[in-house]
ZADREN-535261 format. One line per field, with one value per atom (N, C-alpha, C): x, y, z; residue number from 0; residue in one letter; atom name. Coordinates in steps of 0.001 Angstrom, whole numbers, plus 500000, padded with zeros to 6 digits. Each point is the difference from the previous one (the first is absolute). Layout:
# residues N
east X  ...;
north Y  ...;
up Z  ...;
nr NUM  ...;
rest A  ...;
atom CA  ...;
This chain:
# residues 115
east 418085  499424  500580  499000  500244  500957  500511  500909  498990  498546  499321  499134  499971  499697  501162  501113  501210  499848  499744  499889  498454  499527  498217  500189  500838  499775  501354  500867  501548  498929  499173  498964  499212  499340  499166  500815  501075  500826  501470  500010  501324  501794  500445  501435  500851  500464  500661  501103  500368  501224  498915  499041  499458  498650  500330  499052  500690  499946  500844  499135  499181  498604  499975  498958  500143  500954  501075  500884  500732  499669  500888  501993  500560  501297  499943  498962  500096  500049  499555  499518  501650  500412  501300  501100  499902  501094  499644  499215  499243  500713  499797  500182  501248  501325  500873  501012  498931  500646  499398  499513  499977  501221  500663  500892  499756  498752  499129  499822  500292  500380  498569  499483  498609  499996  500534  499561  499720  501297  499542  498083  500187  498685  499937  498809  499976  499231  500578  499663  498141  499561  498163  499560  500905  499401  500584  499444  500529  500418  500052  500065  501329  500778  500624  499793  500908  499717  499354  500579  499841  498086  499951  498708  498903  500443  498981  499860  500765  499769  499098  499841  499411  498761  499614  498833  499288  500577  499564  499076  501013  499557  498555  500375  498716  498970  499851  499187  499187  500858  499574  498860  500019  499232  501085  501835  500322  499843  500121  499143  501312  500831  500981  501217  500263  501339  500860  499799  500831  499384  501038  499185  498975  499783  498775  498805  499087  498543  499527  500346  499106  500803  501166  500661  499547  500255  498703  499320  498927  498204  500146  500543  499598  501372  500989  500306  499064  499129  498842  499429  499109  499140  500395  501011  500153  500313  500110  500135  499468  498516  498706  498987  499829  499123  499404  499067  499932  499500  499715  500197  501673  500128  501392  501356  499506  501383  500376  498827  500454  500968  499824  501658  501062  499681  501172  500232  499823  500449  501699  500299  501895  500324  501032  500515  499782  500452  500242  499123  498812  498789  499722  499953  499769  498247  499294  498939  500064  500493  499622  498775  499897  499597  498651  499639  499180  499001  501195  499242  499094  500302  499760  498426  500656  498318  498821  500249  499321  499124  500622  499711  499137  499716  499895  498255  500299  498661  499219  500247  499590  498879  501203  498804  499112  500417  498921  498952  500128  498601  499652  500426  499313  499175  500666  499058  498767  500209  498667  498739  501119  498945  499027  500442  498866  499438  500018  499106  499274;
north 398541  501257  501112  500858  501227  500995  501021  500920  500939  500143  501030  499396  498615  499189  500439  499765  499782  501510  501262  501383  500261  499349  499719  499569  498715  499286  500871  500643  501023  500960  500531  500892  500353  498078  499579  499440  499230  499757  499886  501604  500511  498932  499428  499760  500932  499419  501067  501109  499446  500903  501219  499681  501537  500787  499838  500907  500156  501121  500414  501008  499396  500615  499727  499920  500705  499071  500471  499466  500802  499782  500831  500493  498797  500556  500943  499707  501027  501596  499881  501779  500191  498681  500684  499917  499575  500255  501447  500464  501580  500521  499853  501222  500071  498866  499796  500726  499823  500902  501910  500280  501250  500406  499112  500136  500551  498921  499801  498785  499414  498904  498780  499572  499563  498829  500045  499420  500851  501182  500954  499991  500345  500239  500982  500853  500977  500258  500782  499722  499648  501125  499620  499055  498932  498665  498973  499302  498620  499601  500026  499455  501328  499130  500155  500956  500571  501118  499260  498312  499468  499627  499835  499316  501314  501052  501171  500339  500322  500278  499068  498810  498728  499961  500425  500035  501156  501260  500940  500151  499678  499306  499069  499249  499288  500595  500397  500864  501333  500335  500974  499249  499171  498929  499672  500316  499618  498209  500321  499252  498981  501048  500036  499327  498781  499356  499405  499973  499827  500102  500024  499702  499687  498699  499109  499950  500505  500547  498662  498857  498640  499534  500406  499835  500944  501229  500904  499960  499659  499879  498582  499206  498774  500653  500743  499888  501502  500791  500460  499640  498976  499114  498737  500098  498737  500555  501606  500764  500454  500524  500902  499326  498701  499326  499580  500289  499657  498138  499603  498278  499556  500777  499514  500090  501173  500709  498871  499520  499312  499282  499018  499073  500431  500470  500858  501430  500908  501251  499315  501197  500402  500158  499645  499410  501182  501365  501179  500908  499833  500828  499988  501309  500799  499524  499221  499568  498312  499936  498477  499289  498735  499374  499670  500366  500252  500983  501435  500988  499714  499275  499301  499406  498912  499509  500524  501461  500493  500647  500348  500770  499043  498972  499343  499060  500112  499967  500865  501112  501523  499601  499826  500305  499321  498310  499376  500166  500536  500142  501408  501070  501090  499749  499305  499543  499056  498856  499430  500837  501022  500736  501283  500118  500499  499245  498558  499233  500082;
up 841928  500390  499132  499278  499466  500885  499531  500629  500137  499799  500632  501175  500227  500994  500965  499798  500880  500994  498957  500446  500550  499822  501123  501252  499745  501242  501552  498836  500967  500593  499669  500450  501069  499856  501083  501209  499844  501051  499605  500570  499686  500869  499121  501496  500587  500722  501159  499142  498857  499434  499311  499791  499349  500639  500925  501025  501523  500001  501121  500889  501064  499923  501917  500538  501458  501285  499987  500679  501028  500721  501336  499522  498967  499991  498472  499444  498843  500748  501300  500385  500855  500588  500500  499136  498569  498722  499972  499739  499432  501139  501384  501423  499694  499808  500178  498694  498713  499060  500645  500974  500037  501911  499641  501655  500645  500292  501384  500851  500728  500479  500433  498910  499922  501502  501258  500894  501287  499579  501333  500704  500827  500649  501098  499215  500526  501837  500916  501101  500047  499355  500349  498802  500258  498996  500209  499827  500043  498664  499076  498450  499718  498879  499540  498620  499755  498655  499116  499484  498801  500397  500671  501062  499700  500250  500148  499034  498769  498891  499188  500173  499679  500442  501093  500634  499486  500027  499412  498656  499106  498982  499566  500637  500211  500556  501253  500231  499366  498800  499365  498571  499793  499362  498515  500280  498865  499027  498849  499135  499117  499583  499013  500706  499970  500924  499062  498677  498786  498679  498710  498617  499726  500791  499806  500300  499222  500375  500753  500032  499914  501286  500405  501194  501477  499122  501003  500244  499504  499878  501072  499843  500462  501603  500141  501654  500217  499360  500735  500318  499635  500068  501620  500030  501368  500992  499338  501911  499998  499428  500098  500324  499047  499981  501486  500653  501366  500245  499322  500317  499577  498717  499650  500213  500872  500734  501376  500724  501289  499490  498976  499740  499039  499620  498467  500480  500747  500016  500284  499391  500433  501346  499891  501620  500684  499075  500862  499789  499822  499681  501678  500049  501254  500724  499550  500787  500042  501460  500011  499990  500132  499260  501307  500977  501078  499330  499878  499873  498328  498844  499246  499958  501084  500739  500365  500971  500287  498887  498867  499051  499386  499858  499044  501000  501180  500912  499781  499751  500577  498547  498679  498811  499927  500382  499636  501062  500780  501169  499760  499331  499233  499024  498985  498799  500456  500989  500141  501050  500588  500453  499212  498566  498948  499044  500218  498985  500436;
nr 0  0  0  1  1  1  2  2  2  3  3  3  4  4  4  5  5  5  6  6  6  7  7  7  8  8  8  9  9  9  10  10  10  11  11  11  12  12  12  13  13  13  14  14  14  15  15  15  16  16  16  17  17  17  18  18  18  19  19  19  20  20  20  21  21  21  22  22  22  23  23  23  24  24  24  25  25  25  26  26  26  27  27  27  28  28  28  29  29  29  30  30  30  31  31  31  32  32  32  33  33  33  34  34  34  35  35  35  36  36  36  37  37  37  38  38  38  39  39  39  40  40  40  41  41  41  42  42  42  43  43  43  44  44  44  45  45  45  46  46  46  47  47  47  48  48  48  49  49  49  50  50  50  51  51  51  52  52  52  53  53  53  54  54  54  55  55  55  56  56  56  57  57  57  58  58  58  59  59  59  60  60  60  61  61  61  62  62  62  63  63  63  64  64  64  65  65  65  66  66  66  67  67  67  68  68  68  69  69  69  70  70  70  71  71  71  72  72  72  73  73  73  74  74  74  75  75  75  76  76  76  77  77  77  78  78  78  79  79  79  80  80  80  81  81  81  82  82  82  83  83  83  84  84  84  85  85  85  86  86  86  87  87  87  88  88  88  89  89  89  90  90  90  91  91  91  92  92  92  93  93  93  94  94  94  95  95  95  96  96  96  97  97  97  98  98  98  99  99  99  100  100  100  101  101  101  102  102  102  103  103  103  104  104  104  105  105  105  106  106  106  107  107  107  108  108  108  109  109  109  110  110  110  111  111  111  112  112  112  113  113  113  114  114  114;
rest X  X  X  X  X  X  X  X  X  X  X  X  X  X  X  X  X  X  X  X  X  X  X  X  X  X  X  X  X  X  X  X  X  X  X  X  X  X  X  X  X  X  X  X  X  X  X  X  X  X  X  X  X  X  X  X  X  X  X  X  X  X  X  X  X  X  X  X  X  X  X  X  X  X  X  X  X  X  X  X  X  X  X  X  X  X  X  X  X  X  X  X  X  X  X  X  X  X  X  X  X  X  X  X  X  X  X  X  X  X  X  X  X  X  X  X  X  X  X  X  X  X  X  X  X  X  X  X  X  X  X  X  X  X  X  X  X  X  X  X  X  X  X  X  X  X  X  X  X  X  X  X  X  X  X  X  X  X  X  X  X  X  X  X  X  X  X  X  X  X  X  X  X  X  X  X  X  X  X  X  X  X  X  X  X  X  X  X  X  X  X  X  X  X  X  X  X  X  X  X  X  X  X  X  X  X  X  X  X  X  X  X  X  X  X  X  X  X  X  X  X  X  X  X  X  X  X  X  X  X  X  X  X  X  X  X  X  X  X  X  X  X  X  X  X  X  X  X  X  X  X  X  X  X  X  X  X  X  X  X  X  X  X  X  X  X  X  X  X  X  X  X  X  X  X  X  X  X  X  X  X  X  X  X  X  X  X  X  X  X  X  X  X  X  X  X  X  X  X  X  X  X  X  X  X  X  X  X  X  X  X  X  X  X  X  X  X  X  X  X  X  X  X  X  X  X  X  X  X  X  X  X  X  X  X  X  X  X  X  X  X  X  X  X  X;
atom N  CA  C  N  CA  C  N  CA  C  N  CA  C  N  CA  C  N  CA  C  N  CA  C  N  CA  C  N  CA  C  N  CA  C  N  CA  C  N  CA  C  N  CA  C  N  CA  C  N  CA  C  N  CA  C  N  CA  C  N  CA  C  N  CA  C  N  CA  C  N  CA  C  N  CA  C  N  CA  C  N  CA  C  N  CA  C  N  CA  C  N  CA  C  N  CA  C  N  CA  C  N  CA  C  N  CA  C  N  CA  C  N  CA  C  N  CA  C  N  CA  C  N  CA  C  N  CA  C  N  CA  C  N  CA  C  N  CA  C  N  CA  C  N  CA  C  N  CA  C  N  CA  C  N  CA  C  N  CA  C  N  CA  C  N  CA  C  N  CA  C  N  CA  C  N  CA  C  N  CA  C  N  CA  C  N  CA  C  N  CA  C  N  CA  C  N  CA  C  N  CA  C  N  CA  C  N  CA  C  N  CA  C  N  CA  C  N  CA  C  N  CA  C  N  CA  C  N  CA  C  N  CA  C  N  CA  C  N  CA  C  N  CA  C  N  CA  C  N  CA  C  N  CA  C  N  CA  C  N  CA  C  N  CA  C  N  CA  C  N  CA  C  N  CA  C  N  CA  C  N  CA  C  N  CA  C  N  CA  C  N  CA  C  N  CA  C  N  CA  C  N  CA  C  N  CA  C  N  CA  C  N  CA  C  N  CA  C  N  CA  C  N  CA  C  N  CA  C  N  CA  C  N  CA  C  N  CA  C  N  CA  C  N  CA  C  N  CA  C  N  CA  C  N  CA  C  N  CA  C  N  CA  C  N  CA  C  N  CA  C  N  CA  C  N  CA  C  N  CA  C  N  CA  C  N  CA  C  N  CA  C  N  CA  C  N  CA  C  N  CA  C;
């Protein structure tokens, strides 16, 4: 294999040492470098700082979870995707996997109801 093969294929499936991309302890390294105690929880919540900030996030439709355009694109893709999200969304993506379902009933009985 060529060395521009080798840098194609690091691309498409990045290993764990060079993508550092949506992980619940990457957000409580960050809280923890701003001495803030990423487990506290605040009284009107149930979730934890590292937890809310994470959710947040997501919720806002972020895109960008490391370097890797091809690492991103593809963990947007398994928590948006509404067939693809029921088994691949992230553990801690704030819509379970019910509410998932529902979503995913809803379209396909919208769409066959305008053919």
């Amino acid at each position: 294999m060529s060395h521009s093969d080798t840098d194609f294929l690091q691309l498409i499936e990045p290993t764990e040492s060079t993508i550092k991309g949506m992980d619940l302890s990457i957000y409580n390294e960050i809280i923890s470098s701003k001495s803030i105690d990423p487990e506290f929880v605040e009284s009107h919540s149930q979730l934890t700082m590292g937890e809310l900030w994470f959710h947040q996030d997501i919720l806002k439709g972020k895109a960008m979870w490391s370097d890797n355009f091809w690492f991103d694109w593809k963990s947007w893709m398994l928590n948006n995707h509404s067939l693809l999200s029921l088994c691949f969304a992230n553990k801690n993506h704030p819509y379970s996997t019910k509410w998932r379902l529902y979503t995913l009933i809803s379209t396909l009985m919208g769409s066959t109801i305008f053919i």
